[in-house]
N, CA and C atoms as a LAMMPS dump frame, in Angstrom:
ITEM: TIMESTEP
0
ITEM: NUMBER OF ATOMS
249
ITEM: BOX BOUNDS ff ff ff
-5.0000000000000000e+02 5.0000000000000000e+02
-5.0000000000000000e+02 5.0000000000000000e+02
-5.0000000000000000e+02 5.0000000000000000e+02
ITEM: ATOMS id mol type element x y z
1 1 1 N -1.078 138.369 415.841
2 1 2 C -0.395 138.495 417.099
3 1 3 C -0.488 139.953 417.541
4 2 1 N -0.854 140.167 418.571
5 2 2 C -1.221 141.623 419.477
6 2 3 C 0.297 142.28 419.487
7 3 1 N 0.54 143.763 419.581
8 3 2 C 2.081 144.172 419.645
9 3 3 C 2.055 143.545 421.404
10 4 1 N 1.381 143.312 422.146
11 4 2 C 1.685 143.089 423.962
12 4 3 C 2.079 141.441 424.036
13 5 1 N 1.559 140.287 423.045
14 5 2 C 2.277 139.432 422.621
15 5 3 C 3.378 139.34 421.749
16 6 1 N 3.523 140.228 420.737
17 6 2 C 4.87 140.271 420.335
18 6 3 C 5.838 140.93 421.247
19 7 1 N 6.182 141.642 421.812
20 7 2 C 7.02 142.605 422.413
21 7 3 C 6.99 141.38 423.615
22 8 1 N 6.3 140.642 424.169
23 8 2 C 6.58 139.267 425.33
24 8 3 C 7.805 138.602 424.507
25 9 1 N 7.674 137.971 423.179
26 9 2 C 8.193 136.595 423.002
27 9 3 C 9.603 137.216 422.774
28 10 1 N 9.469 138.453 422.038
29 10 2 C 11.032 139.45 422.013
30 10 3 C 11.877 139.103 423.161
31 11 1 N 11.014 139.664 424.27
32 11 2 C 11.852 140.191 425.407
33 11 3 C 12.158 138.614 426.007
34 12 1 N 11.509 137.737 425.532
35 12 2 C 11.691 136.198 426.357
36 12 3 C 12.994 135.754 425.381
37 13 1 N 13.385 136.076 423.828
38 13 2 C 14.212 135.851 423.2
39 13 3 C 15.708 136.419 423.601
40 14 1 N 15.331 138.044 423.759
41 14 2 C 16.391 138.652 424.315
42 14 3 C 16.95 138.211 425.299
43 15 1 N 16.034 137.784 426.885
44 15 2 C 16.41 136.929 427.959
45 15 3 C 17.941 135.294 427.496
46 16 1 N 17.118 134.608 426.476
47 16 2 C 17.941 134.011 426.293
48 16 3 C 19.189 134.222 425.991
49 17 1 N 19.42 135.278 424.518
50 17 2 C 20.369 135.327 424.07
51 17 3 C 21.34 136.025 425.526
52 18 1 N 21.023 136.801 426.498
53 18 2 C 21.457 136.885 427.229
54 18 3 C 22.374 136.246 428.25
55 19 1 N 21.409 134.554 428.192
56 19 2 C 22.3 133.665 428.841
57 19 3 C 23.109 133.148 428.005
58 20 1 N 23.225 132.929 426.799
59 20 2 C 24.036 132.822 425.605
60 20 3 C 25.262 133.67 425.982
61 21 1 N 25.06 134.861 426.062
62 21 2 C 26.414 135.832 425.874
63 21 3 C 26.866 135.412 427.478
64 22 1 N 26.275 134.946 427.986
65 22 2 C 27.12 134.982 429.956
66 22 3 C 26.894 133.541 430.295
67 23 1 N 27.35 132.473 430.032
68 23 2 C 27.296 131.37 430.615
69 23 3 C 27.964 131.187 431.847
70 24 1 N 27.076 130.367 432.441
71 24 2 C 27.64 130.491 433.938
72 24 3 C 29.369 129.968 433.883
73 25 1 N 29.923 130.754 434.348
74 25 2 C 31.442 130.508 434.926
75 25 3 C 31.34 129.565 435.634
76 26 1 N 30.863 129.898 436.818
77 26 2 C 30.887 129.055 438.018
78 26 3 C 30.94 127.552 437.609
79 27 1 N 29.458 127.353 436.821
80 27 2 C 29.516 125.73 436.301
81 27 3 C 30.47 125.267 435.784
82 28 1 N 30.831 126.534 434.918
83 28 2 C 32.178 126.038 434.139
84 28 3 C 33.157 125.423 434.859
85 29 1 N 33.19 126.192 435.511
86 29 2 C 35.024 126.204 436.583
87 29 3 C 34.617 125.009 437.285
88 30 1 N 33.472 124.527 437.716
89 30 2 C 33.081 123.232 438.665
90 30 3 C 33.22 121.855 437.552
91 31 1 N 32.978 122.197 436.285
92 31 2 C 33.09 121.054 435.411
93 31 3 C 34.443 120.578 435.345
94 32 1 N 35.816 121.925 435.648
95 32 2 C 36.576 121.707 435.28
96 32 3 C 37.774 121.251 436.092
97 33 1 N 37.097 121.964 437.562
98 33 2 C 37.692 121.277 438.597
99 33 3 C 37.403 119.576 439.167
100 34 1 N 36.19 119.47 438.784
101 34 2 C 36.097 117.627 438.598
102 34 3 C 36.223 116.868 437.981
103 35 1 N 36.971 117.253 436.815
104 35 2 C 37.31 116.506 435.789
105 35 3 C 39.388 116.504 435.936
106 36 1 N 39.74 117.655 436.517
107 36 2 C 41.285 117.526 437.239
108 36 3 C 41.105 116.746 438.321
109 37 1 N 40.275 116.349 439.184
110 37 2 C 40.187 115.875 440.58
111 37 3 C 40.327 114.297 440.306
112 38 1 N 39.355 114.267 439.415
113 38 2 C 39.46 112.61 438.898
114 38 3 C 40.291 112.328 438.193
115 39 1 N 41.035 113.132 437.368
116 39 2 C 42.106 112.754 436.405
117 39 3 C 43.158 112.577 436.999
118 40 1 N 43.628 113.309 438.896
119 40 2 C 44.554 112.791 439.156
120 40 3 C 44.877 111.713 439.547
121 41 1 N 43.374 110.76 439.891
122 41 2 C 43.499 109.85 440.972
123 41 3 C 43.553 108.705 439.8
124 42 1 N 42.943 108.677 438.198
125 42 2 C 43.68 108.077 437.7
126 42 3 C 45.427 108.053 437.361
127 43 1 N 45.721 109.702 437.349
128 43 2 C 47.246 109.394 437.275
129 43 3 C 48.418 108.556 438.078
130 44 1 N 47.301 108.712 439.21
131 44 2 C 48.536 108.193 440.438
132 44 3 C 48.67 106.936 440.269
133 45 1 N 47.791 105.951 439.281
134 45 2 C 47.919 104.966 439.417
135 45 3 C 48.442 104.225 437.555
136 46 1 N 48.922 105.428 436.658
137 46 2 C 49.575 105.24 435.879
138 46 3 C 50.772 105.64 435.646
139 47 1 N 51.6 104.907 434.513
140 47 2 C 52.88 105.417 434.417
141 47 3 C 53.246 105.341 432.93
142 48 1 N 53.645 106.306 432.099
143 48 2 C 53.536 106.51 430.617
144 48 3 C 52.285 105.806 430.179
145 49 1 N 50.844 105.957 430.87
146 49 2 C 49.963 105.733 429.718
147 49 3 C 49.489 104.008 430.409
148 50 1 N 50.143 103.46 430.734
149 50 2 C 49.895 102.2 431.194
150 50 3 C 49.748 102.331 432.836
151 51 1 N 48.549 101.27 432.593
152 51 2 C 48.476 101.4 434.511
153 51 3 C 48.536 100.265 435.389
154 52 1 N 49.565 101.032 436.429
155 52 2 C 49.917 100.469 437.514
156 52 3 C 49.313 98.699 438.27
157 53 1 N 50.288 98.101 438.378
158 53 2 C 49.644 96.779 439.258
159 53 3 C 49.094 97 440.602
160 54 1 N 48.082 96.792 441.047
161 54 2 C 47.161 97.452 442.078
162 54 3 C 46.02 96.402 442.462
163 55 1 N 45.996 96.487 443.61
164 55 2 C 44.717 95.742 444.608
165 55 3 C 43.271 96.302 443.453
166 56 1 N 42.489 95.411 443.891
167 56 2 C 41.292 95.224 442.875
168 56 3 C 40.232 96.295 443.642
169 57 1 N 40.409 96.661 444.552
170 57 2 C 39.936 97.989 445.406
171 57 3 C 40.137 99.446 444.673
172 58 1 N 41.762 99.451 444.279
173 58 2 C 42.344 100.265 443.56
174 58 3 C 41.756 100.272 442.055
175 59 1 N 41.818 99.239 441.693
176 59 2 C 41.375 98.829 440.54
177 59 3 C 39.996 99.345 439.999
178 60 1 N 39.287 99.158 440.736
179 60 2 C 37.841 99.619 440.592
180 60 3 C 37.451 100.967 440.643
181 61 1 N 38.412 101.499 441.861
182 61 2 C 38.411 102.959 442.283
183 61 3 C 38.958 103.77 440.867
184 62 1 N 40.037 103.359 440.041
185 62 2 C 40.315 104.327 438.576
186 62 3 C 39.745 103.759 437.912
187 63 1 N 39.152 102.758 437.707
188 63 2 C 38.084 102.399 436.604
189 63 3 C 36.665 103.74 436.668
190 64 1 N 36.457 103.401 438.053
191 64 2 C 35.187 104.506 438.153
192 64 3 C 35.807 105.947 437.98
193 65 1 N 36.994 106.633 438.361
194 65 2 C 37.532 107.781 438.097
195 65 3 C 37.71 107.96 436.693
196 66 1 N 37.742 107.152 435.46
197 66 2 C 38.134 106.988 434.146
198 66 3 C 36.958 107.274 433.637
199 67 1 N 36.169 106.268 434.226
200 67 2 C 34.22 107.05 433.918
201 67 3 C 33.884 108.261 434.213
202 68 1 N 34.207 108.895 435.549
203 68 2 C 34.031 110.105 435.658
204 68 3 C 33.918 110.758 434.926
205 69 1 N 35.738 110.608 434.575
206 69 2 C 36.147 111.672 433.691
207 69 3 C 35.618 112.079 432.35
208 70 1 N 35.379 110.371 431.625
209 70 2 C 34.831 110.536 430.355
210 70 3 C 33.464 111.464 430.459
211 71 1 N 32.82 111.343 431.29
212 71 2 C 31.126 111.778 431.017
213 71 3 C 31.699 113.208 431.85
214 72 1 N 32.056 113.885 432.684
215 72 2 C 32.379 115.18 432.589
216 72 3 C 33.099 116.215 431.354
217 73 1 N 33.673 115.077 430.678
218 73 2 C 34.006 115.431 429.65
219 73 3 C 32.996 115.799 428.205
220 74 1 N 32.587 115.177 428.268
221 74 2 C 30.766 114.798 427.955
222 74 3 C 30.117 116.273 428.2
223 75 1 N 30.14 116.229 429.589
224 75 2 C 28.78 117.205 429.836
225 75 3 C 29.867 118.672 429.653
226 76 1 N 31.011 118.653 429.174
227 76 2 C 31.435 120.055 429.41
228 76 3 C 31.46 120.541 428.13
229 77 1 N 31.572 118.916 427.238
230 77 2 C 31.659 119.675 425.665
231 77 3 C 30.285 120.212 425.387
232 78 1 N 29.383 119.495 425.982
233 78 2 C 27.523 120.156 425.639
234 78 3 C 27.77 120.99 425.998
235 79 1 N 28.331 121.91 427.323
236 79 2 C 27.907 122.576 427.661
237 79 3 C 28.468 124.161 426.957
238 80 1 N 29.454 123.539 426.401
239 80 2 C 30.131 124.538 425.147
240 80 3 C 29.769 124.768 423.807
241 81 1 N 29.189 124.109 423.453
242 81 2 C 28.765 123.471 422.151
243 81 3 C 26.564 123.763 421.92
244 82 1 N 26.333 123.394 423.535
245 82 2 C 25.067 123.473 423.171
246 82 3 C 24.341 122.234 423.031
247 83 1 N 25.22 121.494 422.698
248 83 2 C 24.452 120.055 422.029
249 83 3 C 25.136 119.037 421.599
């Protein structure tokens, strides 16, 4: 390996660890604000844990907010974790 190819794959390593030490906030804070957004609209329609009697409109609507949530939940632990 040439030192002008080694001193590349360095500086492409360093790049990373870079995004390592600074993960985007922003994403962060967006993972975390849609995962409160959906969690309320299941709350509104529970009460200690059990949920609410509700039109099948409703019904469907926190079923899909419950999904949301799970797979944002999902993508926020990867995104902490890595993997």
């Amino acid at each position: 390996m040439t030192s002008l190819t080694k001193n590349f794959f360095i500086n492409i390593m360093q790049n990373i660890s870079e995004f390592e030490r600074t993960k985007p906030t922003q994403a962060y804070a967006a993972i975390d604000s849609a995962i409160f957004k959906y969690r309320q609209i299941v709350n509104e329609h529970t009460y200690r844990g059990k949920q609410l009697i509700m039109e099948s409109n409703d019904a469907q609507r926190v079923s899909l907010a419950q999904q949301i949530v799970s797979d944002l939940e999902n993508i926020k632990r990867v995104f902490l974790t890595g993997s």
